[in-house]
N, C-alpha and C positions, 0 to 999 in steps of 0.2 A: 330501537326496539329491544325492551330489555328480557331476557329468559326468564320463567318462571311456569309452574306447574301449570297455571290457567294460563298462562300465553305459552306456550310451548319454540324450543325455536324450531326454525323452518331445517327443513331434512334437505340436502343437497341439491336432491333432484327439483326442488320447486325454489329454490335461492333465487332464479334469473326472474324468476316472476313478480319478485316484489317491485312495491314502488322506485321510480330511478332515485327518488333522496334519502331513502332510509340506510341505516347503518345497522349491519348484525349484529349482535353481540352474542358471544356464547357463555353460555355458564354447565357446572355441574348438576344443577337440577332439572337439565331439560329430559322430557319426555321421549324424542326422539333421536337420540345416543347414549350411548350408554360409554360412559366417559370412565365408569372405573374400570373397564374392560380395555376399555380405550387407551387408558394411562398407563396400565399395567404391559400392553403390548399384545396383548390378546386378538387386537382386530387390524387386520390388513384390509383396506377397502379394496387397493388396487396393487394385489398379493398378482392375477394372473394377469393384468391389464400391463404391469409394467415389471416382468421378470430382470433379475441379479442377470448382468453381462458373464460371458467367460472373461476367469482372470481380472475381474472388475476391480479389484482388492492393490493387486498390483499394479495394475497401468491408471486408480484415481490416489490410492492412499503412499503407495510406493514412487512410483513414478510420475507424479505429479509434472505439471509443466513448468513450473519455479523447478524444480530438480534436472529440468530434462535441461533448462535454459544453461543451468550450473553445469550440468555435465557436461554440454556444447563445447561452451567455452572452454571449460579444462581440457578436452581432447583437442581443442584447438592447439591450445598452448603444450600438446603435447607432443603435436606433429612441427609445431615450430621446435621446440629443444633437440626435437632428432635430427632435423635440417640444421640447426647451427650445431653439432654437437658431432656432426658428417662432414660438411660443407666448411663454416665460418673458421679463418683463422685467427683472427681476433677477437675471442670468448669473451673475454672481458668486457668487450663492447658491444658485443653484440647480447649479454646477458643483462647491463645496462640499461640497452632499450627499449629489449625484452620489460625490463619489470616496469620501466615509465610507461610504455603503452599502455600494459594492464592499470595501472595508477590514472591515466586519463581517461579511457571506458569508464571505469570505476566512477571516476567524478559525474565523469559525462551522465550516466545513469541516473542519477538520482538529480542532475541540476532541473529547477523546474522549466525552463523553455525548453526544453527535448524532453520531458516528460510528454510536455502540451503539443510537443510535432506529432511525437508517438502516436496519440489519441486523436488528434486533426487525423492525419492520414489513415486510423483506420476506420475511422467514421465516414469517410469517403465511397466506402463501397457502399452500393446501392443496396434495398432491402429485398430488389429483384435477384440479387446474387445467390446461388447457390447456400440454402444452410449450414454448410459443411463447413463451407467457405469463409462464412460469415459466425462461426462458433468457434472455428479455432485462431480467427483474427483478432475474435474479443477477448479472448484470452492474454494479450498484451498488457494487462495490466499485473501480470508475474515479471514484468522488467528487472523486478526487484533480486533474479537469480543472475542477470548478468552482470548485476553491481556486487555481489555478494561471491560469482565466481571468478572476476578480475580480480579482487581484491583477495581471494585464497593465493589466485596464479602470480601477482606481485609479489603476495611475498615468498612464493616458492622460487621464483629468478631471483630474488632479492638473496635469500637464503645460499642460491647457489654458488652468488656474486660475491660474497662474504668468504665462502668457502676459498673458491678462486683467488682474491684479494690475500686471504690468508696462507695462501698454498703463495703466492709469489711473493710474500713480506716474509715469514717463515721457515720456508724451506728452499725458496731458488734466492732467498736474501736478495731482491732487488728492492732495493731502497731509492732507486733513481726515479721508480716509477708510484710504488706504494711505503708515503713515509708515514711516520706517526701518526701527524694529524688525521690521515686520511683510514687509516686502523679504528685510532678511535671512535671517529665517528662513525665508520661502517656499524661498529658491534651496539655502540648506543641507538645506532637507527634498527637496528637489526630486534634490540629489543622492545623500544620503542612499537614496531611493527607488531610485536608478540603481544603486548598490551592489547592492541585494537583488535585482535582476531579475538583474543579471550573473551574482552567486556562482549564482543557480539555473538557469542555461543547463545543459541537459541534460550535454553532455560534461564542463563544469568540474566540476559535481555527481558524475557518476559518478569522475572522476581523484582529485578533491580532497574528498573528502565531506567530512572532520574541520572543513575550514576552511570551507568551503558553512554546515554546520551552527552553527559558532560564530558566521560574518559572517551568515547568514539572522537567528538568533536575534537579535541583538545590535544589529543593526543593524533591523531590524522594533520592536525595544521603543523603539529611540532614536527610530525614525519616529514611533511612537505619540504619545510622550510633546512630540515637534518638530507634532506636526500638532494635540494638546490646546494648549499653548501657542500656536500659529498661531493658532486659536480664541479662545483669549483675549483674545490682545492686539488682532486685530480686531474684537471684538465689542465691547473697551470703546470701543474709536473708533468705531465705527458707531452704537452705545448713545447714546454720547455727542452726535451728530451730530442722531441723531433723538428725543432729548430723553429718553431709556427709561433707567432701570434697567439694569445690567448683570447681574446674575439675571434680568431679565423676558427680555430678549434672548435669553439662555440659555435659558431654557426652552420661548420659543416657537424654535428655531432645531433641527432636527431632527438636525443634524450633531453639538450637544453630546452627543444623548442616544443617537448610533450610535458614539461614541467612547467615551461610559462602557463601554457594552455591548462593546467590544474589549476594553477594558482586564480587565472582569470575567474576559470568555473567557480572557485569559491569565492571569489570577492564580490563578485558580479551579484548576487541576491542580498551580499550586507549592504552594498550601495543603496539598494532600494528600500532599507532599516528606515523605520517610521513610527511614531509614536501617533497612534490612530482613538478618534474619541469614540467614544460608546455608550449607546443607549441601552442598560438593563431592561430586562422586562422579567421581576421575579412570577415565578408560576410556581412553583411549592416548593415545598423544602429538598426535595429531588430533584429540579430543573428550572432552568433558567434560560431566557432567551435574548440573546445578545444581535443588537439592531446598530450595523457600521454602516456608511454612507462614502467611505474614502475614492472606493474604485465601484466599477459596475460589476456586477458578475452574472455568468453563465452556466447553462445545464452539464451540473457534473463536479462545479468547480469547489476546492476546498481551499481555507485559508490557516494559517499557521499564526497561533497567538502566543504571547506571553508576555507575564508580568515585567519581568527582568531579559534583556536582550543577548544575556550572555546563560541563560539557565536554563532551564527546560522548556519546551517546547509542543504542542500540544497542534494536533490540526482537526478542523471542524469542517463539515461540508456546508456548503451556502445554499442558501433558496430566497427567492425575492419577497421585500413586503409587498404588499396592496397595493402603494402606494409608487410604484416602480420605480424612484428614486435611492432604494435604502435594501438590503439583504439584510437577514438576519443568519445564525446557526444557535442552535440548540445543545446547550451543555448539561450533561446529569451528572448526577454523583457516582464516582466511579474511581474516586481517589483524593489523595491530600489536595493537589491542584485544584483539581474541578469542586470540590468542598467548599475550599476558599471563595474560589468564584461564586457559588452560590450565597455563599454568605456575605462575602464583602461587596458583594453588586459592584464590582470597578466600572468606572467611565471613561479610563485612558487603558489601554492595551498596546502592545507590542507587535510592528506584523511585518514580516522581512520577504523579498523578493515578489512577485508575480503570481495571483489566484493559480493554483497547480488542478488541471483534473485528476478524475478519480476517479476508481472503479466503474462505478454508475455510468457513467457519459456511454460507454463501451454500448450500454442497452439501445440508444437509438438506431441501430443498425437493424433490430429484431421488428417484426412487422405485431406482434402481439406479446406482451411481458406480464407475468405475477412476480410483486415486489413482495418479499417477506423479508421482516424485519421486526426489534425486538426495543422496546423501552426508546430510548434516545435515535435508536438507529433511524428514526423514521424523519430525522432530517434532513439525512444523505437523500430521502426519498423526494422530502418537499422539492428538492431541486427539480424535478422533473418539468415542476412550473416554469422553470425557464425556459423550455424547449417549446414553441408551438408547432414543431411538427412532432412530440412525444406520437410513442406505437399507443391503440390502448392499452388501458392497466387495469389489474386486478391486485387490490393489496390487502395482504394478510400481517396484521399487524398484534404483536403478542406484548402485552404490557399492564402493569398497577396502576387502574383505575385511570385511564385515558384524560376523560374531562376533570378530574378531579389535579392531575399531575404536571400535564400540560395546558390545560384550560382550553375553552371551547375554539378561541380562533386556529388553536395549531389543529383541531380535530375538523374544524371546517375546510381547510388547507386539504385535509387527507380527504374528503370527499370532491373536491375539487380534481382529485386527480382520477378517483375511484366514487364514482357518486353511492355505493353498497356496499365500502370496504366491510370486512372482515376482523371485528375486532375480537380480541380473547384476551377478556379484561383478570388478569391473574388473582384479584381478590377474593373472585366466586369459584374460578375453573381449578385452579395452582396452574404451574406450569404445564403443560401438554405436549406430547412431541406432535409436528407440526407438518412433518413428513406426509402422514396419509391424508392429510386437508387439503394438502397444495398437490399431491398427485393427481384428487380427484375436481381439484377447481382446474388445473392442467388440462385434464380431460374437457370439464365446460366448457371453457373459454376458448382451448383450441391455439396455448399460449406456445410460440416456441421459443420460448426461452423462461427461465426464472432469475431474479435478480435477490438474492441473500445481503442482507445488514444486522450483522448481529456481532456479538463478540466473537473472539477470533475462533473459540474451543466450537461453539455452536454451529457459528457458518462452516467450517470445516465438515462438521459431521453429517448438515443438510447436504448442501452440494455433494458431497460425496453418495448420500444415502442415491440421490437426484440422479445425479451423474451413473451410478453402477446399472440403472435402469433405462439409461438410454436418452435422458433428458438434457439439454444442455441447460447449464445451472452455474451460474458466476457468483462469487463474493470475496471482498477484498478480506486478506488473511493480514497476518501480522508483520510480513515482510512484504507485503505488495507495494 
C-alpha cells in the first residue's frame, strides 16, 4: 500500500488493523505525519512513555559491555602481575606464560566453534527466564572485548618479559641463560607485536580495513611462529643450564603446550579452506544475491567469503531458499569488494572454517522482537526463516526502493516473517530517524526486545537511543 495525498498512510494507532498481507510504506507526502517536523527532531511520540535513565550516557555510551568485557580481563591480569610480582621467584617464567595464556584466550575468542558454544549455551535458557536474565545473556555477542583485551594484556607481559630478558643479558650479563639469538628475537617479536596492536586501533581499522586485515593476519601468524621459536631457543639454554633434557623442559613448561593450542586454533579453520560454487542472482546495480548449496545452514548463522584465500575477507549472514536445499546471503554495495561482486556475478568463491553465529541467533531467547534494519541489513534478518520456533516479529525496514533493489522475492521473504512489515522506502521519505517509530511499535506489539542491523555508526546510536530508555536493544557493532 503506497502513500499518497488521496490514500493517506495509516496513523499508528489503526496499523494492527490492516489486512494480515499488506505491507506499509511510508512516504513524505502523507497526510497523517508530519515528517518534516519529524526529520527535523521536533516530535517525540514517546518523549514521557519512555524517559532518558540516570547516567544513561555513561553506563550505554561509556561503559558499554565490549568495554566492561576489556576491563575485566585487564584487572584480571592485573591481580595476576601482583601475585607473580609478590610470590613468583622465577619472573621470567612465570611472565612467559603469563603472555601465552593471554595469546590463547586471544585465539580462542575469535575461533568459530567456541564462537558457536557461546551462542548454543546461551540460547538454552528458556524464554520463561527472567528478562533481566535473558537481556544481559544476549549480550554475549561483545566476546569481541575479550579477544581485544587478552591481546592488549599479551603484550603488556610480553613487553614486561623483554624488559626482564633485557635486564639479565645487559646488566647481570648472563649469557648462559639469555644469548643473542634469543635478544634478537625477543625485540623483533616485541615489535612485531607493536604492529598488530596499531593496524587494530579502532579508527585505522575502520579507514583501512583491507590492510588492518591482511597486517592483523599476517603479522599475528609471524608472531606466533617468532614467540614458538623464542621458546625454543630459550629453553635449550635453560635445559641446558639446569642439566634437563630439552623435551622434559618442554613439557613441563606450560607456555609450550599454550602455544601448540594457538597454533591448532589457527589451522583448524584453514583445514576446512574450500573453493565453494555459486549461484548469482543479480537484483540491481546495488545488490546481489548469492545462492551456495555446500553446507546447510541455520538461524543466525553467517558465512566468510572471498575471492582470493589469502586476502580480504568479508562475512554475510545466511537465510534459507524456498527450496530448503540451498542458502542464500545478500551483498550491497558498500565497497571496492562487494562492487566487484556485483558486477562480475563470481560462481566460485572462497569459504574457510565452519557457518559461525551471529548477533541475531541471540534473539530467540526473547518471547516478542522488532527487527530494524537498513538496506542489505535485512538479510541478517531473512535468517530468522530458519528458526521454526522464531518469537513473533515486527520489522521495520529503512531502504532505496525495496522492490525495485532487491526485487520482489527477497521483499516476500520479509513478509514471511512480518506479514505488515514496515517499509520506509528512502526515495519518497529521505532518511528518517527511526528511533520514535520503533518506540511506538515497542508499545503496540508489547515487544521485549529490539534487534538493530544496520551499519556500525547507525546501530550504535539506535541501541543506545533504545537502551538509555529502558529498552533492551541489541546490534552487532564493528568489533562484535
Amino acid at each position: 500500500m503506497l502513500c499518497s495525498p488521496q490514500l493517506p498512510c495509516p496513523t499508528y494507532s489503526n496499523r494492527a488493523s490492516l489486512a494480515p498481507s499488506t505491507t506499509t510504506y511510508l512516504s513524505n507526502d502523507s497526510s497523517t505525519w508530519d515528517w518534516k517536523r519529524f526529520s527535523a527532531g521536533q516530535v517525540d511520540v514517546e518523549a514521557q512513555q519512555y524517559p532518558r535513565m540516570s547516567f544513561a550516557s555513561i553506563r550505554y555510551a561509556i561503559l558499554t559491555i565490549y568495554r566492561r568485557l576489556f576491563t575485566l580481563v585487564y584487572c584480571a591480569n592485573a591481580v595476576a602481575f601482583v601475585i607473580i610480582m609478590v610470590e613468583s621467584r622465577q619472573k621470567l617464567l612465570a611472565f612467559v606464560n603469563a603472555a601465552s595464556v593471554n595469546l590463547f584466550i586471544c585465539g580462542l575468542a575469535r575461533h568459530p566453534m567456541v564462537v558457536n558454544c557461546i551462542f548454543w549455551t546461551i540460547c538454552r535458557i528458556p524464554r520463561s527466564a527472567p528478562l533481566v536474565l535473558r537481556r544481559r545473556a544476549a549480550k554475549a555477542y561483545h566476546y569481541g572485548g575479550v579477544h581485544s583485551g587478552c591481546g592488549v594484556a599479551s603484550f603488556l607481559w610480553y613487553t614486561g618479559l623483554v624488559a626482564l630478558i633485557s635486564r639479565e643479558y645487559w646488566v647481570k650479563h648472563n649469557s648462559a641463560l639469555i644469548s643473542i639469538p634469543v635478544i634478537v628475537l625477543a625485540y623483533v617479536l616485541l615489535v612485531d607485536l607493536v604492529a598488530v596492536i596499531v593496524v587494530a586501533y579502532p579508527a585505522l581499522r575502520t579507514k583501512r580495513h583491507d590492510y588492518f586485515e591482511f597486517a592483523h593476519r599476517f603479522c599475528a601468524w609471524a608472531a606466533v611462529a617468532l614467540f614458538l621459536t623464542l621458546l625454543m631457543v630459550f629453553s635449550s639454554q635453560a635445559s641446558h643450564a639446569q642439566g634437563m633434557s630439552l623435551g622434559l623442559y618442554l613439557v613441563e613448561l606450560p607456555a609450550f603446550w599454550f602455544v601448540l593450542g594457538i597454533i591448532a586454533s589457527i589451522v583448524h579453520p584453514w583445514l576446512l579452506l574450500r573453493r565453494v560454487q555459486v549461484w548469482p542472482e543479480f537484483l540491481s546495480s546495488h545488490a546481489i544475491r548469492l545462492h551456495l548449496s555446500h553446507a546447510p545452514t541455520a538461524f543466525g548463522k553467517v558465512i566468510g567469503l572471498s575471492k582470493h584465500p589469502l586476502r580480504d575477507w568479508h562475512s554475510f549472514a545466511t537465510f534459507p531458499d524456498p527450496d530448503g536445499k540451498s542458502f542464500s546471503c545478500l551483498v550491497s554495495k558498500a565497497g571496492d569488494w562487494t562492487t566487484r561482486c556485483i558486477d562480475q556475478k563470481p560462481t566460485q568463491l572462497w569459504k574457510r572454517g565452519v557457518l559461525m553465529y551471529g548477533c541475531i541467533h541471540v534473539m530467540r531467547v526473547f518471547r516478542r522482537v522488532v527487527v530494524v534494519t537498513t538496506g542489505s541489513g535485512i538479510g541478517p534478518c531473512l535468517s530468522f526463516l530458519s528458526e521454526p520456533d522464531r518469537p513473533p516479529l515486527r520489522v521495520v525496514w529503512q531502504t532505496r526502493n525495496p522492490h525495485k533493489t532487491y526485487g520482489s522475492d527477497v521483499v516476500g521473504l520479509v513478509q514471511q516473517l512480518d506479514p505488515n512489515p514496515l517499509l520506509l522506502d528512502t526515495t519518497t521519505t529521505g532518511r528518517v530517524d527511526m528511533v520514535p517509530i520503533v518506540q511506538e511499535l515497542i508499545r503496540e506489539f508489547d515487544a521485549e526486545a529490539v534487534c538493530v542491523i544496520s551499519n556500525p555508526r547507525l546501530t550504535k546510536r539506535i541501541v543506545f537511543e533504545l537502551e538509555v530508555r529502558g529498552v533492551p536493544a541489541f546490534g552487532p557493532i564493528f568489533d562484535s
